[in-house]
C-alpha positions as CSV (number, residue, x, y, z in Angstrom):
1,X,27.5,-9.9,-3.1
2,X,24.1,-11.5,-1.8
3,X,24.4,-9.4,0.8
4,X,24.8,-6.3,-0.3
5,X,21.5,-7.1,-2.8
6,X,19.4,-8.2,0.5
7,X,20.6,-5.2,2.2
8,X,19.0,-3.0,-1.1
9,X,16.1,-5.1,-1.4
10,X,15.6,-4.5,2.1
11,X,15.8,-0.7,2.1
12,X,13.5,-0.6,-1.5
13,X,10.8,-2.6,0.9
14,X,11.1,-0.2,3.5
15,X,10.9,2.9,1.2
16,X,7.7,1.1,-0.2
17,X,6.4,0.6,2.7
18,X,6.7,4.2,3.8
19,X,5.4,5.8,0.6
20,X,1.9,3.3,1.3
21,X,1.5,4.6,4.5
22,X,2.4,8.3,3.7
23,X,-0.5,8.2,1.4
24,X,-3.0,6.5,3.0
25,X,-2.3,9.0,5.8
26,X,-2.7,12.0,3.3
27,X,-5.6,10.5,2.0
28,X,-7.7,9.8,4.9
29,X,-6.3,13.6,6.1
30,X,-7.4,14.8,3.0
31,X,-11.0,13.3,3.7
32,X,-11.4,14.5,7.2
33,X,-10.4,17.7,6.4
34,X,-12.3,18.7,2.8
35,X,-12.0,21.6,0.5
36,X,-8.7,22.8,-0.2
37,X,-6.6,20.5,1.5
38,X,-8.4,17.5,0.2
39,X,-7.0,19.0,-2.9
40,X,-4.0,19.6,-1.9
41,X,-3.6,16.1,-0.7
42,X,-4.7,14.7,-3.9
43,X,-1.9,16.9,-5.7
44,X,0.8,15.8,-3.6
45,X,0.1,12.0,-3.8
46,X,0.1,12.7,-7.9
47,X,3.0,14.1,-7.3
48,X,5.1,11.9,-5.1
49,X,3.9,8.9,-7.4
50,X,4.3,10.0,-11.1
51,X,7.3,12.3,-10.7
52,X,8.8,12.7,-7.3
53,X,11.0,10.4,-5.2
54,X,8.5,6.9,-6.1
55,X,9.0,7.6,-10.0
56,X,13.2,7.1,-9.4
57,X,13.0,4.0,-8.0
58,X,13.0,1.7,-10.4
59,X,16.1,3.8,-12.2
60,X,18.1,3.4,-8.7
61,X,17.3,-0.2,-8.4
62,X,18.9,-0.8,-11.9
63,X,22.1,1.6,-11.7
64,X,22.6,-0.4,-8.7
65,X,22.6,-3.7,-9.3
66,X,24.7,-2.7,-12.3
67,X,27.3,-1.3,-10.1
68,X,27.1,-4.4,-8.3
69,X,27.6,-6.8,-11.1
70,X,30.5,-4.6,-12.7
71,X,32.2,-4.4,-9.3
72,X,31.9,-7.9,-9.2
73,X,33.3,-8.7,-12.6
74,X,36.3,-5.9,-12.2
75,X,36.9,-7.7,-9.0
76,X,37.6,-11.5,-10.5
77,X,39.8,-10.0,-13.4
78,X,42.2,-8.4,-10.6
């Protein structure tokens, strides 16, 4: 069972990881550029943060770590 946790905390690092660097990149794109894609930089990292693929992790980390602890429980009974 520890393993399967390291192996999602693991994978919830990396995707952290990859969401810092994806908007620093935008960012500093977005400053380089100006105007409208500045903007449009800015929209997307509001985006990516408050509803998009960053604003589910916290919901996947919890549904999985409960399907780890009932798998674990249904797996003693049997």
């Amino acid at each position: 069972m520890m393993n399967v946790l390291q192996g999602i905390a693991y994978g919830i690092v990396g995707f952290a990881i990859l969401v810092v660097v994806g908007t620093v990149v935008m960012t500093k794109l977005g400053d380089a550029t100006g105007g409208t894609a500045n903007t449009t930089a800015t929209y997307l990292i509001t985006q990516m943060g408050s509803s998009g693929l960053s604003g589910w992790v916290p919901a996947i980390i919890a549904v999985a770590v409960g399907a780890l602890f009932l798998s674990y429980f249904m797996g003693k009974r049997q």
